[in-house]
C-alpha positions in Angstrom: 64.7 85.4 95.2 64.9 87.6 92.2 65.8 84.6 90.1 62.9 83.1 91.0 60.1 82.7 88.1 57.4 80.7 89.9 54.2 81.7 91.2 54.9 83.2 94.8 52.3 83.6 97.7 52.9 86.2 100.0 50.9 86.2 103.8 50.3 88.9 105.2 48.0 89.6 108.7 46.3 92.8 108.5 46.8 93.0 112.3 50.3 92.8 111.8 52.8 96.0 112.9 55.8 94.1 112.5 56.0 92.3 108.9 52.6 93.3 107.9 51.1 94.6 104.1 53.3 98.0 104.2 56.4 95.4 104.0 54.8 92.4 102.5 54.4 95.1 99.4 57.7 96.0 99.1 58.5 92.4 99.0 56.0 91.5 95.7 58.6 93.6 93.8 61.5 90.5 94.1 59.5 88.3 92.1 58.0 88.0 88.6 54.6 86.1 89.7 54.1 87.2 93.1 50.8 87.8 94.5 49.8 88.8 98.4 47.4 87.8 100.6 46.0 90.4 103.7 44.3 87.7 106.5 41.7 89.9 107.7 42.2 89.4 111.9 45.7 88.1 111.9 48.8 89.5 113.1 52.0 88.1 112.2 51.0 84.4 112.3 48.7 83.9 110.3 48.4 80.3 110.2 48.2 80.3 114.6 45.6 83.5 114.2 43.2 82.6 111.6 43.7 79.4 110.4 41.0 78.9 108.3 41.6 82.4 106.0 45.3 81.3 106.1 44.2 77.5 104.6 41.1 79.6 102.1 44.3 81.5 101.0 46.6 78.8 100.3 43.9 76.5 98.7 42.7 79.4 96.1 46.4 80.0 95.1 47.3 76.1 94.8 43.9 75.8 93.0 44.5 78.6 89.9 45.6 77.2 86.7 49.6 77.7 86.3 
């Protein structure tokens, strides 16, 4: 991941205890252009728990100029 230079979306569900923000964090570190998302209501799938936050979330990244 580390040799990675693109721009990276990271999910996270704020409900999550199992790979949640705490982790998600640690994992904006392996990339140069990383940037992490908290789903307000979702645990660790975000996409089956709030799909519409998850698809806001993916449409604003895809969305800003590169």
């Amino acid at each position: 991941a580390h040799r990675f230079e693109g721009p990276v979306l990271i999910l996270a569900g704020d409900c999550s205890t199992w790979i949640g923000e705490e982790l998600q964090r640690e994992h904006l570190d392996l990339f140069t252009d990383a940037r992490l998302e908290v789903i307000p209501g979702a645990g660790h799938d975000t996409v089956d728990d709030a799909p519409e936050a998850t698809l806001a979330a993916i449409r604003a990244f895809l969305a800003e100029p590169r």
